[in-house]
DORO-164373 format. One line per 10 residues: number of its first residue (from 1); their letters; for each residue x, y, z of C-alpha. Coordinates in steps of 0.5 Angstrom, whole numbers, plus 500, padded with zeros to 3 digits. Each point is the difference from the previous one (the first is absolute). Layout:
<sites>
NUM> a> X,Y,Z  ...
</sites>
This chain:
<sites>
1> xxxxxxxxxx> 836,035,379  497,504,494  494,498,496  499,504,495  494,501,497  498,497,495  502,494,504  495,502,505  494,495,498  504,495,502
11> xxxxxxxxxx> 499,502,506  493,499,504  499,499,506  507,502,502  505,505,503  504,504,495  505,505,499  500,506,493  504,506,499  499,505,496
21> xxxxxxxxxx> 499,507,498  492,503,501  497,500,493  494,503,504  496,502,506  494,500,503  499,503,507  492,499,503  500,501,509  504,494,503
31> xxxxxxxxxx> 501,496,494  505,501,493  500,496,493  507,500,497  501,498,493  508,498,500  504,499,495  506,496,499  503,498,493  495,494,498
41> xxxxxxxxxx> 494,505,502  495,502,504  497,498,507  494,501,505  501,501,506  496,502,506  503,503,506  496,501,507  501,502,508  508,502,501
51> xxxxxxxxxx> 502,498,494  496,505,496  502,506,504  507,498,498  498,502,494  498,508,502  505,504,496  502,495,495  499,502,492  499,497,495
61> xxxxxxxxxx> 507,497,497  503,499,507  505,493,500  495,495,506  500,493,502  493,498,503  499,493,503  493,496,500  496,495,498  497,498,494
71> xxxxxxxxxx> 494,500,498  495,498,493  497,506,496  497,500,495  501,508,498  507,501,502  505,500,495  503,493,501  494,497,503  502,500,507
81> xxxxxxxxxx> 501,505,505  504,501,506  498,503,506  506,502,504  502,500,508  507,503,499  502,506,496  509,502,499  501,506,497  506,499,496
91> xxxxxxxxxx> 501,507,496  494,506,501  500,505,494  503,507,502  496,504,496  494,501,495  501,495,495  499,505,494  496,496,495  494,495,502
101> xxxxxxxxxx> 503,493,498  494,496,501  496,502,494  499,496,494  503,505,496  505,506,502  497,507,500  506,503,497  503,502,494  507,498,497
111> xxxxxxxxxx> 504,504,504  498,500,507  499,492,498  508,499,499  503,506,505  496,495,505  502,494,497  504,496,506  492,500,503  496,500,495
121> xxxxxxxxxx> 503,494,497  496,497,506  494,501,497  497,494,498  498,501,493  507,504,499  504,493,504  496,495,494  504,504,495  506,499,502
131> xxxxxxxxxx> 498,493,502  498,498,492  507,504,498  503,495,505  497,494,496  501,502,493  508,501,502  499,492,503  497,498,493  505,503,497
141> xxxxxxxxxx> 505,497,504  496,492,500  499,500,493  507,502,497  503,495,506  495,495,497  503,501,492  508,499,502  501,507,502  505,502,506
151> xxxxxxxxxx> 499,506,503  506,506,500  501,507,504  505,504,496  503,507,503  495,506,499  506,504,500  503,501,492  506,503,497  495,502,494
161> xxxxxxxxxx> 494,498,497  498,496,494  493,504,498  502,507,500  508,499,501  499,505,507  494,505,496  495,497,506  503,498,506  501,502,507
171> xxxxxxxxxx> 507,502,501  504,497,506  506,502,504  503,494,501  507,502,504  504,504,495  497,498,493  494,502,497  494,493,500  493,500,498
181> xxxxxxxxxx> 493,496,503  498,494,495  495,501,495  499,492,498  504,495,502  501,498,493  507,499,499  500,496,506  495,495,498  502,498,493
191> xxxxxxxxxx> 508,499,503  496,495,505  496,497,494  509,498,499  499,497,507  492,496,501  498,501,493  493,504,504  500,505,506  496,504,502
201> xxxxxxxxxx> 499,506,506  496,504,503  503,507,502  499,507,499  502,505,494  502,507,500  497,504,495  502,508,500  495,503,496  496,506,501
211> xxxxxxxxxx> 494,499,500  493,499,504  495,497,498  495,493,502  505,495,497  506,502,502  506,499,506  506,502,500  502,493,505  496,494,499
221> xxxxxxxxxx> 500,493,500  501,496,493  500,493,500  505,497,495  501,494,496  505,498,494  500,493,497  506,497,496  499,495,494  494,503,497
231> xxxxxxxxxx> 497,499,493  498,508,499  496,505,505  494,495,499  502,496,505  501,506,506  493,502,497  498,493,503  503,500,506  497,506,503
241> xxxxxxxxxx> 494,498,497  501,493,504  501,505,505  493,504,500  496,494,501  504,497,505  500,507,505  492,501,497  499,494,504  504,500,506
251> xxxxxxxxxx> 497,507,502  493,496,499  502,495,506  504,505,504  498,507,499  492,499,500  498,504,506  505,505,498  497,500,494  492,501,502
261> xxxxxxxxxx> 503,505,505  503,505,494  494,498,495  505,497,495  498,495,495  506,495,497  501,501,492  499,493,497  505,498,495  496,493,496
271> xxxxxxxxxx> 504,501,494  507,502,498  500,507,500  500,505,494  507,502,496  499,505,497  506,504,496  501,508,501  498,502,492  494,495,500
281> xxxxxxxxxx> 498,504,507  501,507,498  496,498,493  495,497,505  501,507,504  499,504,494  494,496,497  496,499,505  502,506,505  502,506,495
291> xxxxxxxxxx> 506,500,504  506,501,495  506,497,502  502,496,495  508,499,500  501,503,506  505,496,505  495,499,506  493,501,503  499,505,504
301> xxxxxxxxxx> 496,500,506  493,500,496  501,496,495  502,494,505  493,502,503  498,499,493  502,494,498  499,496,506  493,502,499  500,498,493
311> xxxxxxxxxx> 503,493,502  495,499,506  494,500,495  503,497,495  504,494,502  497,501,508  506,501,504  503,505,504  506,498,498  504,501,493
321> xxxxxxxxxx> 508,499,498  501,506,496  507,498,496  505,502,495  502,507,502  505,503,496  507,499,501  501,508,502  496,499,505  502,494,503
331> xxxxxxxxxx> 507,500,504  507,498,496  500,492,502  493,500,498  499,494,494  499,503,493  495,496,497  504,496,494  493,502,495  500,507,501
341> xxxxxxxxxx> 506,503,504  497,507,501  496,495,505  501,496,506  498,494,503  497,503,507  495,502,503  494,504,505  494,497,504  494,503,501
351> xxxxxxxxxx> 496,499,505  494,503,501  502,507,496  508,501,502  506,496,499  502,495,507  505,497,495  506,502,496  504,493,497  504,497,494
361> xxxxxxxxxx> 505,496,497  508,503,501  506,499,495  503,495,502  507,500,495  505,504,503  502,502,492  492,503,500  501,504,507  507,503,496
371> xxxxxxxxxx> 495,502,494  495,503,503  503,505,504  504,502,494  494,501,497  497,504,507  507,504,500  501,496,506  507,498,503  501,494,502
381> xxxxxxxxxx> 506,502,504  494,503,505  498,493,501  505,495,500  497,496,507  493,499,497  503,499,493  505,495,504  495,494,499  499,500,493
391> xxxxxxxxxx> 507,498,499  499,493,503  494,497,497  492,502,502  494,496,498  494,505,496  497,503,506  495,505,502  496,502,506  495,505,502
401> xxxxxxxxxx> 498,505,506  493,502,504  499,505,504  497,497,507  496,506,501  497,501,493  498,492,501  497,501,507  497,507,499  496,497,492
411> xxxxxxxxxx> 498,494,504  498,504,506  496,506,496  504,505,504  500,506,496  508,503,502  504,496,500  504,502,507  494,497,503  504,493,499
421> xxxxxxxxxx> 506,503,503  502,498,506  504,506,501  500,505,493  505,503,498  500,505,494  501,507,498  497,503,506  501,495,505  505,497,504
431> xx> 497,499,507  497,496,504
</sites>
């Protein structure tokens, strides 16, 4: 039977079986030191006699079973060591492994990183990235399960889309009609608010824009919530916020060693986090740092920067929900704020300089819907089947989306975002 390695201590004194892949080898005359890797860590092992000359040809990430007996040490990774009496190859690599996968750090750029991305991902520091990535989608997951909310997995291939009406979508051939690749499963979510009142899902999206940049992938990961029977955009605000502290402290009981080994420190959030609206932050931007953008409809990349930082010093956090964008900038079933209709109740969180979050309340009176488009010169006739569920009654609702990669890399303090991506996909890359 198997024993994985950070069971081995368990084990003194007694005969074992481990597998795994040769993390590192060290041959000196008759005697070899294998450090083995498997997926709970790393072992020492000390192979002699003929077990070592088994050992021979074998490199580094070669798949091999070694069985022996267990003893204490104090250096070794796990405080115990196993000297092996029997070595099973069970698969030897074929040819030169192109990058040396048991440095701390991988000496190469981007490029080479992600071309070799099915082998470099078992790097250690490469596998405590995605280990996190894996942790904050299971926070997610908890903590929404934990405040009434029902999973959902909707169809990611769409007759249209509700952001851009088809302008930024991967276009499909779906047997003799033309289909596209969802951007947001936001219709989806405010129908199933008609079913369990709150849902949510974690899913890829597909954005067909041409750029290139350290922020950006055309296929990513976003984890979605909406909520019926809220009282204003506040109460998604809040959840998101009840969400944060949630994840910041399941990554500190889960991902510790993983965070150690990638030099990361957890943001703290020990009050509620700052909302600021859009015009007070092009003020402050103007005031503080020259920067003339006042009455603009966005920040840009610079500005988000910028006002993170202002936040950072002035409230301490590493996090600000920047609200009220316009109504031009925000999607047609975006909810205008009844106070000053050219704004609307929605909102961005910054985290660390960039936006990780896009949320706000949804119309939810299908008179509203009607409006709106009239106004947008929109026909409704293009969107009868998300229109459908506003005939029949819907509470006030909103949501939000975030953007797994953005979180994890601003968490991580990874400069691309690529680097929090299993396998990126973007303008210029489709492969591995």
């Amino acid at each position: 039977m198997r024993t994985l390695v950070s069971d081995i201590s368990k084990h003194i004194n007694k005969k074992i079986t481990v597998s795994g892949w040769i993390h590192k080898i060290r041959k000196l005359g008759g005697i070899s030191f294998v450090s083995l890797r498997d997926r709970t860590g790393i072992a020492q092992i000390v192979v002699e006699k003929e077990a070592h000359k088994i050992l021979a040809d074998i490199t580094t990430e070669s798949v091999v079973e070694f069985t022996g007996q267990v003893k204490a040490e104090k250096r070794a990774p796990q405080g115990a060591e196993i000297h092996a009496i029997d070595v099973k190859i069970i698969s030897p690599v074929k040819e030169d492994v192109p990058i040396e996968l048991n440095k701390k750090e991988l000496r190469a750029n981007l490029d080479t990183l992600l071309d070799n991305r099915p082998l470099t991902l078992r790097n250690p520091q490469q596998r405590a990235i995605f280990k996190v990535q894996s942790e904050i989608v299971k926070a997610f997951r908890d903590y929404l399960s934990s405040e009434g909310f029902t999973e959902i997995n909707s169809s990611k291939i769409v007759e249209s889309g509700l952001e851009t009406g088809g302008a930024e979508m991967f276009e499909v051939k779906w047997f003799n009609e033309k289909a596209f690749l969802s951007q947001s499963p936001q219709m989806y979510k405010q129908i199933m608010v008609g079913v369990y009142e709150r849902v949510f899902e974690t899913a890829f999206a597909y954005r067909a824009e041409k750029h290139s940049t350290a922020r950006h992938l055309n296929e990513y990961l976003s984890l979605d919530f909406e909520m019926g029977f809220i009282e204003s955009y506040e109460d998604i605000m809040e959840m998101e916020e009840g969400f944060l502290k949630h994840l910041l402290k399941h990554l500190k009981e889960t991902c510790s060693e993983e965070l150690e080994s990638l030099e990361a420190s957890l943001p703290k959030i020990t009050t509620k986090i700052p909302r600021i609206r859009l015009r007070e932050a092009q003020e402050i931007l103007e005031k503080e740092y020259k920067e003339k953008c006042l009455g603009e409809a966005d920040l840009d990349p610079n500005q988000e920067k910028l006002i993170s930082k202002y936040v950072q010093k002035k409230y301490n956090s590493e996090f600000v929900f920047i609200t009220h964008y316009p109504t031009k900038k925000r999607p047609f079933y975006t909810y205008n704020d009844p106070q000053n209709p050219k704004e609307t109740l929605s909102f961005d969180l910054m985290f660390k300089g960039i936006e990780v979050t896009t949320g706000g309340q949804r119309i939810h009176l299908y008179d509203d819907y009607l409006q709106k488009m009239k106004e947008r010169g929109m026909d409704p006739k293009k969107f009868q089947d998300y229109l459908a569920v506003f005939k029949y009654g819907m509470p006030p609702h909103g949501g939000l989306a975030i953007g797994a990669e953005r979180l994890t890399a601003k968490i991580l303090g990874l400069k691309n975002i690529r680097e929090a991506s299993l396998f990126p996909r973007d303008i210029n890359r489709l492969r591995p």
